[in-house]
TORKE-355709 format. One record per residue (C-alpha): residue number from 1; x, y, z; residue in one letter. Coordinates in Angstrom, 1 decimal. Example, Ala and Ser with C-alpha at 12.3 -4.5 7.8 and 13.67 -1.06 7.14 Angstrom:
TORKE-355709
1, 12.3, -4.5, 7.8, a
2, 13.7, -1.1, 7.1, s
END
This chain:
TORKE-355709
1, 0.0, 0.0, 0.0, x
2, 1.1, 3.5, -0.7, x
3, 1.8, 6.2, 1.9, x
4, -1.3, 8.3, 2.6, x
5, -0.7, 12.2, 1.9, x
6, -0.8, 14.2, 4.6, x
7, -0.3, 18.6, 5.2, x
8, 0.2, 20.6, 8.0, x
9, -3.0, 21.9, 9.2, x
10, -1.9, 24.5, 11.2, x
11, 1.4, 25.3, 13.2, x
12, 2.3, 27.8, 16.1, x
13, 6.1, 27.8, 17.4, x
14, 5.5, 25.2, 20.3, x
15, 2.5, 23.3, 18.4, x
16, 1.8, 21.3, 15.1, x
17, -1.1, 19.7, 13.2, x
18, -0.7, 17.1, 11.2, x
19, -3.7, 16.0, 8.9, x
20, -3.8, 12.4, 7.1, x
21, -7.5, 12.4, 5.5, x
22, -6.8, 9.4, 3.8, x
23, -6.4, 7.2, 6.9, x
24, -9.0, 8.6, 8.6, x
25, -10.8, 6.1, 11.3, x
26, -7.7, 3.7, 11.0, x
27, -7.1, 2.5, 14.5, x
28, -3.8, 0.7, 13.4, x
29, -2.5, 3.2, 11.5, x
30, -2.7, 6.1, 14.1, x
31, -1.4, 3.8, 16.6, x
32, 1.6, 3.3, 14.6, x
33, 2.5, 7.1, 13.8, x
34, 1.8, 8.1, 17.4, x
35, 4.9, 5.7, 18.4, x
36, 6.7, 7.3, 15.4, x
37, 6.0, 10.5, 15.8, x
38, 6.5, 10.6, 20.0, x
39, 10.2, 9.4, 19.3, x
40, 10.8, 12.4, 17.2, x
41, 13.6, 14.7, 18.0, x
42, 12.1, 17.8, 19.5, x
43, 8.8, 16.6, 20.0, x
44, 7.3, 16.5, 23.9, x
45, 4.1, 15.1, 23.4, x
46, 1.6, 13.6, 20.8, x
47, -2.3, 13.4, 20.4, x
48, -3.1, 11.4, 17.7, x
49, -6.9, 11.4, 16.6, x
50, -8.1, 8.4, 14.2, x
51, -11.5, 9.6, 14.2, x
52, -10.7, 12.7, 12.5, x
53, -7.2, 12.1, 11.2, x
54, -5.5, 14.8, 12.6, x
55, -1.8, 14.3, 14.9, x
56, -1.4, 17.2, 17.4, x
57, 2.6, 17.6, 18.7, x
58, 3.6, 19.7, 21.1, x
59, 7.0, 20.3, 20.5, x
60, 10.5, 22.3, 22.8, x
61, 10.8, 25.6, 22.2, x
62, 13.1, 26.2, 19.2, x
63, 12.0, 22.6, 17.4, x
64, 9.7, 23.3, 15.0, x
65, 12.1, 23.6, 11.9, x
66, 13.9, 19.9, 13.0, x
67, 10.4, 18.5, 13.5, x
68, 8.8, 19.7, 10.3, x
69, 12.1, 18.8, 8.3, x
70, 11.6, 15.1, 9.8, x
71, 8.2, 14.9, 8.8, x
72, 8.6, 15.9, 5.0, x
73, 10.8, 12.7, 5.4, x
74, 8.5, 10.6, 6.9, x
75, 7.8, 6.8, 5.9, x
76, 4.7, 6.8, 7.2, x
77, 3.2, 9.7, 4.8, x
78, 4.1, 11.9, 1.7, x
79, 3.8, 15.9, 2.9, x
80, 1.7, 17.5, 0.7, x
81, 4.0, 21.2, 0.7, x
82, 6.8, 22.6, 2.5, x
83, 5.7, 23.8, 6.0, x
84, 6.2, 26.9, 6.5, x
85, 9.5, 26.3, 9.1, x
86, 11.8, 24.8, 6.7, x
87, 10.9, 27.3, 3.2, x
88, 13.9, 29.6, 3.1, x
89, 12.8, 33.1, 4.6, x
90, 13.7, 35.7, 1.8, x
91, 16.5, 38.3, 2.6, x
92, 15.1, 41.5, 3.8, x
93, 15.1, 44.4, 1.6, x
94, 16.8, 47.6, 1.7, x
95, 14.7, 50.1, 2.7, x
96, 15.0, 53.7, 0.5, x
97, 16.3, 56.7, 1.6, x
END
């Protein structure tokens, strides 16, 4: 079986969503990425929700670039598009006179 895509739902500095829509209501599955995804570096807790296919981590201050770096590596899914963390921030422009 192919890995499920998944896409960051929503991120904060400290917090991450993780949506798999595909394996929605998959006991199995969600059991098996909340022991991957608690083992992460940089990741203090997990709340992984098969009824709606959703992963909430709470991650250490400072972590959220290593975390969302791991996940667009993932086994367990294929990230839809570059969170936000780990797209290079442009150089700041020179402001006029």
């Amino acid at each position: 079986m192919s890995r499920p895509r998944a896409r960051i739902a929503h991120q904060t500095e400290r917090r991450l969503r993780l949506r798999i829509d595909e394996r929605r209501r998959d006991l199995v599955y969600f059991l098996g990425l909340y022991e991957y995804l608690r083992r992460l570096p940089g990741v203090e807790e997990v709340q992984a929700d098969p009824l709606t296919g959703s992963a909430l981590l709470h991650l250490q201050p400072g972590a959220v670039r290593e975390v969302a770096i791991a996940l667009a590596q993932s086994p367990w899914f294929m990230l839809d598009a570059t969170p936000a963390a780990v797209r290079p921030v442009p150089p700041p422009t020179p402001e006029g006179p």
